[in-house]
Each structure stands twice: as structure tokens, then as C-alpha cells.
C-alpha positions as CSV (number, residue, x, y, z in Angstrom):
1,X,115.2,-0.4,99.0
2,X,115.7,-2.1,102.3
3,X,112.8,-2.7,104.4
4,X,113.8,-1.9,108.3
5,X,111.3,-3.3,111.3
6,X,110.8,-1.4,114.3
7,X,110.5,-4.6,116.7
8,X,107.7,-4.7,119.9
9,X,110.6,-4.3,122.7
10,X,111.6,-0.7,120.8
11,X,107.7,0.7,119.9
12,X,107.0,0.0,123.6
13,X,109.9,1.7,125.4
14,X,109.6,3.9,123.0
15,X,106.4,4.3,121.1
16,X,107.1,7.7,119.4
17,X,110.0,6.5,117.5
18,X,110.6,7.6,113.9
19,X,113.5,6.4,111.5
20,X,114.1,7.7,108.3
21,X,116.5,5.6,106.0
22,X,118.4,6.9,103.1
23,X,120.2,4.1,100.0
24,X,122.2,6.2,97.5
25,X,125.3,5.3,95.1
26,X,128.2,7.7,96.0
27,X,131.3,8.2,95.0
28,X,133.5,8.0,97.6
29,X,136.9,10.2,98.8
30,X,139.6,10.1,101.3
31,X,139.1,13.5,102.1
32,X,137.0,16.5,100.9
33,X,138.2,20.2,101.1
34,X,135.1,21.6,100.1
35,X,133.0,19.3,102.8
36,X,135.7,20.2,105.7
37,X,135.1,23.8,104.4
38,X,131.7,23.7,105.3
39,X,132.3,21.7,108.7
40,X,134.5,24.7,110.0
41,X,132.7,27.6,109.0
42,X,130.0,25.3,110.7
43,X,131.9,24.7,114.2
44,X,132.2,28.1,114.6
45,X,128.2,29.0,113.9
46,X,127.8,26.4,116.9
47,X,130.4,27.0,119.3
48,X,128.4,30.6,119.1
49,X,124.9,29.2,119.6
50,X,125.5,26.4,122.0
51,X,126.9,25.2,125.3
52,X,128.2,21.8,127.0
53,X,125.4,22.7,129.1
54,X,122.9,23.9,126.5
55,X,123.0,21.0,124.2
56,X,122.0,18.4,126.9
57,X,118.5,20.2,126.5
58,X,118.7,19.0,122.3
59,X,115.5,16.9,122.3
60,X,116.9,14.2,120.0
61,X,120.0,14.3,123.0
62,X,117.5,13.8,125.3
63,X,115.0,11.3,123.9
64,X,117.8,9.1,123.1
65,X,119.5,9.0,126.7
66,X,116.2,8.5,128.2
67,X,115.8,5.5,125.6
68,X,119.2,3.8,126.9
69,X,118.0,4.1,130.6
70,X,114.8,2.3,129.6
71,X,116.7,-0.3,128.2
72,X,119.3,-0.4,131.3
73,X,122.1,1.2,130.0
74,X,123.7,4.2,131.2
75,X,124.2,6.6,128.8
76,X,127.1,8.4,129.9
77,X,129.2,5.3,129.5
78,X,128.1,3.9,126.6
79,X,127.0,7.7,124.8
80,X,125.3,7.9,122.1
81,X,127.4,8.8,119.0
82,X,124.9,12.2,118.1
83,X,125.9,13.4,121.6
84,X,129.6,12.4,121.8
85,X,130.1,14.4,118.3
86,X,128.1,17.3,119.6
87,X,130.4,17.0,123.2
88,X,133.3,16.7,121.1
89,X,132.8,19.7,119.1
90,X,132.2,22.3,121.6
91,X,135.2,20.9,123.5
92,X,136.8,22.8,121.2
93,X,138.4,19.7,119.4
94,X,138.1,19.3,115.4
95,X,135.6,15.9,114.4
96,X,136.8,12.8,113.2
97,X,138.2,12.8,109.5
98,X,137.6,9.2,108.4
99,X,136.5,10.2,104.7
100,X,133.9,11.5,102.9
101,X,131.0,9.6,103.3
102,X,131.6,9.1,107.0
103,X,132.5,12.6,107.7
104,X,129.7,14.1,106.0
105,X,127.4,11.7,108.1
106,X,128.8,13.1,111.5
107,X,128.3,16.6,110.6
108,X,125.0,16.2,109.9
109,X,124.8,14.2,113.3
110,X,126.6,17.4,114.7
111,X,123.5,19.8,113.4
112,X,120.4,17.9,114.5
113,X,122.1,15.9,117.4
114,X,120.8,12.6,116.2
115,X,122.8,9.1,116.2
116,X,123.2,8.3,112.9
117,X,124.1,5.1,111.2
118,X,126.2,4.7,108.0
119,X,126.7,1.3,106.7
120,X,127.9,-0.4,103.0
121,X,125.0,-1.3,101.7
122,X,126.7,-4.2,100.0
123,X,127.9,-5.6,103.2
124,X,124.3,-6.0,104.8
125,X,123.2,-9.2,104.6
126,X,120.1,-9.6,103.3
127,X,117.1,-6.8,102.3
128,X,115.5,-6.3,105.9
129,X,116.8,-4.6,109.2
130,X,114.7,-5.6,112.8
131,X,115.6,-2.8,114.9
132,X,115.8,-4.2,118.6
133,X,117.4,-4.5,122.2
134,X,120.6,-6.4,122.2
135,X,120.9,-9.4,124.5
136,X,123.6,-10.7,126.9
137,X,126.9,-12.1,125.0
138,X,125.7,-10.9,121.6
139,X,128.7,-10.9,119.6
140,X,129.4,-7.2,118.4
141,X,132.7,-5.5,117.1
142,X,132.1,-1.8,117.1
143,X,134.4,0.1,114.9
144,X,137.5,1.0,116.7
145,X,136.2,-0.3,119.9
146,X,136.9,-4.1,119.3
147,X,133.8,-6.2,121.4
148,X,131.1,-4.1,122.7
149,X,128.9,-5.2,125.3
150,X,125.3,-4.5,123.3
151,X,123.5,-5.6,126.1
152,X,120.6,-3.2,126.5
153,X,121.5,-1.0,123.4
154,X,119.3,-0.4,120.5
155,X,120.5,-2.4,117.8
156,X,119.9,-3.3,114.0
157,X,119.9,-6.6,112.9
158,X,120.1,-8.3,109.3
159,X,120.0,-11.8,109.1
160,X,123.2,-12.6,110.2
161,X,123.3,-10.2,113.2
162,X,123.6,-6.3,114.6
163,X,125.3,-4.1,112.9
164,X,124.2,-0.6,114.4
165,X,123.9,0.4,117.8
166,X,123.4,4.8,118.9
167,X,126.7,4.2,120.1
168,X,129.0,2.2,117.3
169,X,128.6,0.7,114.3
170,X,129.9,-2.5,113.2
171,X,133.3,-3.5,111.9
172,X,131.8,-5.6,109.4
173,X,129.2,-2.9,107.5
174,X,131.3,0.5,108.2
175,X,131.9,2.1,105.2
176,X,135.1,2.5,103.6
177,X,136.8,4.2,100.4
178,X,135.7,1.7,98.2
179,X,131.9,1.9,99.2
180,X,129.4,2.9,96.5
181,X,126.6,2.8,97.8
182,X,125.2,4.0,101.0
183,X,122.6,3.1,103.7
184,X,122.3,5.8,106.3
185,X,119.7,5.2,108.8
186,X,118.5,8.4,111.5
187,X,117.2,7.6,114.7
188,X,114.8,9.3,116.0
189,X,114.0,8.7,119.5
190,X,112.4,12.2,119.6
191,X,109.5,11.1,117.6
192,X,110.1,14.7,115.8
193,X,109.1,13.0,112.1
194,X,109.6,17.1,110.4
195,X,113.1,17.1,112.3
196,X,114.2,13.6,111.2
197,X,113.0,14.6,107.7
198,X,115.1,17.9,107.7
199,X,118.1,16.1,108.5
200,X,117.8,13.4,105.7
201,X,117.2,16.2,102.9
202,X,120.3,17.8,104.7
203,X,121.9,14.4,104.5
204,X,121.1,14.2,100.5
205,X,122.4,17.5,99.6
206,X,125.3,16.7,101.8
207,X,125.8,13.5,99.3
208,X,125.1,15.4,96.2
209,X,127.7,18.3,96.8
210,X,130.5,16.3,97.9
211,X,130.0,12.2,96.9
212,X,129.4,12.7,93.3
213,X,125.2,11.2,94.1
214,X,121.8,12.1,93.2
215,X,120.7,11.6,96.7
216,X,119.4,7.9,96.7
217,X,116.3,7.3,98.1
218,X,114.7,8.4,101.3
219,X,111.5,6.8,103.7
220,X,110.6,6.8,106.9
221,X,109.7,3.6,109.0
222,X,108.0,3.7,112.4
């Protein structure tokens, strides 16, 4: 298993933080009936128990906007994926159908309004994260979104350099159709360890229904 730091600059902006991290071998598909299934008999559940309004009072929402204005980034421009899903959903648009692994990820990001990062596990460098606060002209290419400024942003770092921010993921860790195994980190800002927990074991029955896995491996760092 990887072993993921939680760096001084993080624990003292925010001291509550809890992480849970989850490694599994998958099997993974283009698409998944049974998976989209389950996201639209979801969407309609939460279009009925939530509002554009509503939702801003999620506390993982919450904790992890007030975390970006600690750092000195506004979180309405650079917004945190959890929320921009959740946003997205009660807009009344469908989520983003990348493939399996991915899209069972941002439903799961959908339900417990976390930002959640999925990488290839075999495209980390190294066996240990250092979550911290990105620096001016840090290189980053977020997935789809070419150079993102990091500046002030949480951010994951193996040994060659960040790979996960609340916001975007990296280009060179994102997890493709020919990923087999997993690392799929939860961020909890909210310092809510038994709501962090419930969304891994939600993650790892997620993986087990629809990417042919046993689960992995779960833990949670602080």
C-alpha cells in the first residue's frame, strides 16, 4: 500500500483533516449499463432531496471551500470537483461518462459531496504521496484543462510532482481503459472520519459490482 503524508501547511489550515485511501485491481470498461442504471435511478433520489441552494450547506461542500480560501484561492473559480459534480447534477444535466472506473468515482463524489481523486496506480511514481499547498509556477496539466495554475490548491505529490488537486487531476496519473489497478484517495476537509469511511465502503462495493474487484484495500491517514 501507498503511504500518503498529510504535510504541516495542510494539518494547520486545516487540523481536522481526514483521508481515506483505497488501492484495488479492477477490471476496467468503457461503459457500464448496470453502473449508469444505478446513477439515474440515483439523480432522481437527489434532484428530490436537494437544492442548488441546499447543497452549499453539505459539510464536506463547505469545509472544502473554506479550505481553498485559507489557502488563497477562490473557490468559485477554481471549484472543487465534489461540488461542481453535485452543481452539475441538479442543473438538471446527466454526469460525465468517461468509463467505469472514473464514472463510478464521481457518483460516489455525487452522494457524499466529497472531491475525490482517482489515479493509475501504476503511473504514481514512487510508494509515498505528501499532501500539500501548491506553489507559484508549479507545472500542472489537469485533465482536460491543459496548465492549471495550482497555486494555493491542495495538492498530492509523489516524487516527481502533483498529481491531485480538489479541483483536477493530472494528465499524467488519470485513469484510463487500460488501468488495473486503482488508487482512489477521499478528502475530507470535514474531519467527519465515519462519513469519509462510509463513502470508501460505498466506493468498494461500487468496484466490486461493476469493475470485476474485491475491493482493494482501504486506510485512513490524518
Amino acid at each position: 500500500m501507498i503511504h500518503i503524508t498529510v504535510s504541516p501547511d495542510i494539518k494547520s489550515i486545516c487540523p481536522d483533516f481526514v483521508g481515506a485511501a483505497i488501492e484495488a485491481n479492477i477490471l476496467n470498461s468503457p461503459y457500464s449499463s448496470t453502473l449508469w442504471n444505478e446513477i439515474m435511478a440515483f439523480k432522481e433520489k437527489y434532484r428530490e432531496t436537494y437544492t442548488l441552494e441546499s447543497v452549499k450547506l453539505m459539510p464536506p461542500i463547505q469545509a472544502t471551500r473554506l479550505v481553498y480560501k485559507r489557502c488563497g484561492k477562490d473557490p468559485s473559480r477554481y471549484r472543487p470537483s465534489g461540488e461542481a459534480l453535485v452543481r452539475r447534477m441538479l442543473n438538471g444535466h446527466e454526469l460525465y461518462q468517461i468509463n467505469t472506473a472514473v464514472d463510478l468515482i464521481n457518483l460516489a463524489s455525487v452522494a457524499y459531496g466529497y472531491s475525490i481523486g482517482g489515479f493509475d496506480r501504476n503511473k504514481i511514481h514512487g510508494d509515498e504521496l505528501t499532501l500539500g499547498i501548491g506553489k507559484a509556477g508549479e507545472p500542472y496539466e489537469g485533465i482536460g484543462r491543459g496548465l492549471l495554475n495550482i497555486e494555493g490548491l491542495p495538492v498530492y505529490r509523489d516524487k516527481t510532482g502533483g498529481i491531485g488537486t480538489p479541483t483536477s487531476d493530472h494528465e499524467r496519473t488519470k485513469i484510463s481503459i487500460e488501468t488495473n489497478c486503482v488508487l482512489i484517495i477521499i478528502n475530507g476537509y470535514d474531519g467527519n472520519s465515519d462519513s469519509v469511511e462510509a463513502c470508501a465502503t460505498f466506493i468498494r462495493q461500487l468496484l466490486k459490482k461493476h469493475a470485476d474487484s474485491d475491493g482493494g484495500e482501504m486506510f485512513l491517514f490524518k
